[in-house]
N, C-alpha and C positions, 0 to 999 in steps of 0.2 A: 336302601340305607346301609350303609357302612357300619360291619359288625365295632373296629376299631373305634370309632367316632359314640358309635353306641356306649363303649367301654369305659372310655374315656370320660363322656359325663357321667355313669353310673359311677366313676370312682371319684370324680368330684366333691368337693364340700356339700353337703346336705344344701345349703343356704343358699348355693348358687345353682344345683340343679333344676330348679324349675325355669328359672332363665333361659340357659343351657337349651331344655327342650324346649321353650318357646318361641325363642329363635330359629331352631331348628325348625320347627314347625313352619314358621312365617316363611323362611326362608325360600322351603318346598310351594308352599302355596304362592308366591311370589313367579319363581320359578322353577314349575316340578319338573321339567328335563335338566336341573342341576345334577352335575354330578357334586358326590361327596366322598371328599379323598382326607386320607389321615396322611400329613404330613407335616417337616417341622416340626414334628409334636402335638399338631392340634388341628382341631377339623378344618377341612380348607373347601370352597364353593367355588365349583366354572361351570364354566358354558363353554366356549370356544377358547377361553382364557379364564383363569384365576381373576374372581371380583372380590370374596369376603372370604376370611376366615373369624372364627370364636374361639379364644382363648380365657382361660381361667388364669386370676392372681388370687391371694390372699383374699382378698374383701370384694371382688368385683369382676363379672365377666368382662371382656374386652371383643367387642366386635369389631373388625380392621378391615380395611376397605385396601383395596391393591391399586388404585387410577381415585383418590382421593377427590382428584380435582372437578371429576364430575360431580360431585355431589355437592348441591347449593344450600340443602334443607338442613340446619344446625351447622354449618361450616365450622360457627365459633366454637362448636364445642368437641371438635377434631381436633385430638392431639397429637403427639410425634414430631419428628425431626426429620423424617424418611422423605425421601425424591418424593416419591410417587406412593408410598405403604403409611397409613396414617389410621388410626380408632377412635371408637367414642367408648366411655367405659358405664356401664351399667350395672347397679346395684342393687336394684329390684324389678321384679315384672312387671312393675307397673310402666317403668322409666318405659317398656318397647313400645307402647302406643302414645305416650306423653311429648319423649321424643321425637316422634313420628319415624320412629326406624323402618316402618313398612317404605316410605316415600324415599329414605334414603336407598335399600338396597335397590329399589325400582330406579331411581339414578346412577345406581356404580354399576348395575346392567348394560345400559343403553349403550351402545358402541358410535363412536363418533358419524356424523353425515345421517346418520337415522333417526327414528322415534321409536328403536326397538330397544 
């Protein structure tokens, strides 16, 4: 784990740091050869390329997907304007399993022609 990214949510708003590590968490469990890089400002997740990063606003984490378009589970409730760079924003810990955010980052993984 990246001391940065550690920093990062520990200075976080109180409200959103459980979020923060919970997502972290799944993320790894999802997949634990992720790297995790502090860039841009905010925790960023690859494999072979950049799939998610987590970002903090005022009231609400933002999980952001880098290749949006694989992801079919919640489409409608992926926001942004970006090509290809697009989030869903979550306001509690509960939202990461209600959501089904496990199921999404297992789709912004998969690399085109595979089932990995």
């Amino acid at each position: 784990m990246n001391i940065e990214v550690t920093n990062y949510i520990e200075s976080s708003a109180d409200s959103l740091q459980e979020i923060l590590v919970e997502l972290r968490k799944l993320i790894f469990s999802i997949v634990p050869n992720a790297k995790e890089q502090y860039k841009w400002s905010r925790p960023v997740y690859a494999t072979d390329k950049d799939f998610c990063y987590i970002k903090t606003t005022k009231k609400n984490v933002t999980l952001g997907f880098f290749d949006f378009k694989k992801i079919s589970t919640n489409q409608h409730l992926i926001e942004g304007t970006g090509k290809s760079m697009r989030h869903i924003k979550l306001s509690g810990v509960d939202e990461i399993a209600k959501l089904e955010i496990e199921k999404m980052i297992q789709e912004a993984i998969k690399y085109p022609g595979t089932n990995k």
